[in-house]
C-alpha positions in Angstrom: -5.9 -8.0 10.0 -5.0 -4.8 11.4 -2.6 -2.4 9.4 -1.9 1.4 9.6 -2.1 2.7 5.9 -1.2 6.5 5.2 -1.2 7.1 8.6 -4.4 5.3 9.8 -5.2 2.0 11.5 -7.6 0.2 9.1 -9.2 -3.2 9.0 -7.6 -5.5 5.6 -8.7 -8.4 4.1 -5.7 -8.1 1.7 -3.0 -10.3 2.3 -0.2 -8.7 -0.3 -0.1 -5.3 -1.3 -1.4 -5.4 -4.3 -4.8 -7.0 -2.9 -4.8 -4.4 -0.5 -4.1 -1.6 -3.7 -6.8 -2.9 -5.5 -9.2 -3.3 -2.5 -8.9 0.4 -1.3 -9.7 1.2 -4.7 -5.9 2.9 -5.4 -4.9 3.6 -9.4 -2.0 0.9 -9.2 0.0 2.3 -12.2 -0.3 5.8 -10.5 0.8 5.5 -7.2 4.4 4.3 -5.2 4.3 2.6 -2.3 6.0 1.8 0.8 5.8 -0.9 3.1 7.4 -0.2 6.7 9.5 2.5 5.3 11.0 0.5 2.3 9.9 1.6 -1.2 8.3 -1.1 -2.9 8.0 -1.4 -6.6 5.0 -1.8 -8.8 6.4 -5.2 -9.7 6.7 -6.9 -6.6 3.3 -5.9 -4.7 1.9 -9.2 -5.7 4.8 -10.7 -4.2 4.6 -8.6 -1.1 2.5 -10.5 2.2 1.2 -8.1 4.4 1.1 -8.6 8.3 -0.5 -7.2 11.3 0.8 -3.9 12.1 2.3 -3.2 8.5 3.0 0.3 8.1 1.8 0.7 4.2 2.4 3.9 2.5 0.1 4.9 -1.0 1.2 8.7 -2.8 0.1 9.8 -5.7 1.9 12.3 -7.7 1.2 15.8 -7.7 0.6 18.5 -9.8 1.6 22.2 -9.5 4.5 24.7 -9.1 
């Protein structure tokens, strides 16, 4: 399926956000996430089906002042 994550349109075989964490070879405990604009939690990615055209959303924290 067809998704756009951080901006660009990939090609998943994920079908909840977690799957697609793990496939793109994210840190889970490290990152938020966002599908379609809503923040989701660490805790419900497994829970979370993706669909075409999903608007996913990975950030790591930063460093620096």
């Amino acid at each position: 399926m067809q998704i756009e994550l951080n901006g660009a349109q990939i090609e998943t075989r994920a079908t909840t956000l977690a799957e697609l964490i793990a496939e793109q070879e994210f840190e889970a405990t490290s990152v938020a996430t966002a599908r379609n604009g809503a923040f989701v939690p660490q805790a419900a990615r497994a829970q979370t089906d993706l669909v075409a055209s999903d608007k996913i959303e990975v950030l790591s924290p930063m460093q620096g002042g």
